[in-house]
C-alpha positions, 0 to 999 in steps of 0.5 A: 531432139524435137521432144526436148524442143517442144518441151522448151518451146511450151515452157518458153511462154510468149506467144507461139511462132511458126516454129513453135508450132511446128516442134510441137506438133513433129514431137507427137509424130514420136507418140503413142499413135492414137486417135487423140494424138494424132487429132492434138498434132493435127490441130498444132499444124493448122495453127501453124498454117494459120499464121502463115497460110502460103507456106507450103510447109505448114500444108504439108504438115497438116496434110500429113497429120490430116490424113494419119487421122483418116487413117487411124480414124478407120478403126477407132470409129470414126464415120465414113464422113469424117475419115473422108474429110480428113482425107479430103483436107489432105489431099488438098493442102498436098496437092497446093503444096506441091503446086508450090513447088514443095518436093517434101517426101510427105507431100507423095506420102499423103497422094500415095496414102489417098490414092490406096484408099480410094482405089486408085492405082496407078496414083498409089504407085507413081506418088510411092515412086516418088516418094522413093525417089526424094527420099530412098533410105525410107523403109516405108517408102520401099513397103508402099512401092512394095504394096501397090505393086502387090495390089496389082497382082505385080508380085515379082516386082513387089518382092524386091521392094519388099525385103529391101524394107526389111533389110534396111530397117534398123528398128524392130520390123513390124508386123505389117512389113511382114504381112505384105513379104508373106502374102508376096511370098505365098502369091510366087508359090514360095511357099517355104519362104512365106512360112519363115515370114509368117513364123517371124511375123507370129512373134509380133501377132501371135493370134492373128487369125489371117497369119494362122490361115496363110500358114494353114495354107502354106503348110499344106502346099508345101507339104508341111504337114504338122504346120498346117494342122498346128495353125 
């Protein structure tokens, strides 16, 4: 749907609204997820908060794009200062927005995704419970709850968040839906279960060096010989 909107928006001609710019930047979030897309969607979102620098919505929307560019920035190259300053940027607009009044599940997103990076617990945990409480049917919002309770070495909480992910995903899982549910898993001494988890997420990542080690070890404490000599 915002594909086709965004097409006919560029199509349209005319100078670009609010609206504009906001189908065209939501569209590249159904993109390849690179560093370049994601940079085009941030720079379609400022442009929409630049018509209307007041408007809670268009900070939250270039606070999200600011901070999937930190994020992706990570290992595309960019410097330590740039991902700061785009994680700054973030963490600034969503924190305004929600001054506002803004209650928008991305606002917790960006806070949650600031705070893991930046070490900060107890931020990671209450802006993903938040986050889970506007919006409960977010697979990735259960995954975040899921991690910062696993961070805090909380695994008997972090489980149930955790499998709920995965259970509620309707599209293919990913990798790192299975990354935190194994290193849970191993973490309880549920060491047959994190081997399942670790088989499933080899599908996704079959030379993974860290899921060839976590099942090495596993197979070891469980027993499992032949696995643990195969990884």
């Amino acid at each position: 749907m915002f594909i086709n909107a965004a097409r006919n928006s560029q199509t349209r001609g005319g100078t670009p609204t609010e609206a504009d710019y906001y189908v065209r930047g939501y569209a590249l979030e159904f993109g390849d997820g690179s560093l370049q897309t994601k940079q085009r969607e941030l720079a379609l979102f400022r442009q929409m908060l630049a018509l209307n620098p007041r408007d809670p919505k268009a900070m939250v929307c270039v606070a999200s794009a600011a901070t999937d560019v930190a994020s992706v920035g990570l290992a595309a190259g960019l410097s330590n200062e740039e991902i700061e300053r785009y994680f700054k940027e973030g963490r600034d607009l969503a924190s305004k927005a929600q001054e506002l009044g803004s209650h928008n599940p991305w606002v917790y997103e960006v806070l949650a995704v600031y705070a893991r990076y930046h070490d900060d617990y107890s931020g990671w945990l209450q802006n993903s419970k938040a986050w889970l409480e506007v919006i409960p049917t977010d697979p990735v919002a259960h995954v975040y709850v899921g991690k910062a309770y696993l961070w805090g070495g909380d695994v008997r909480r972090a489980l149930p968040f955790l499998q709920k992910a995965l259970d509620m995903d309707r599209s293919p899982p990913n990798w790192e839906q299975y990354r935190y549910l194994e290193k849970a898993r191993f973490m309880s001494g549920d060491f047959g279960e994190a081997i399942d988890a670790l088989q499933r997420e080899r599908t996704l990542e079959p030379s993974s060096p860290v899921v060839l080690a976590y099942l090495a070890m596993s197979g070891v404490l469980s027993g499992d010989q032949a696995t643990a000599r195969a990884a």
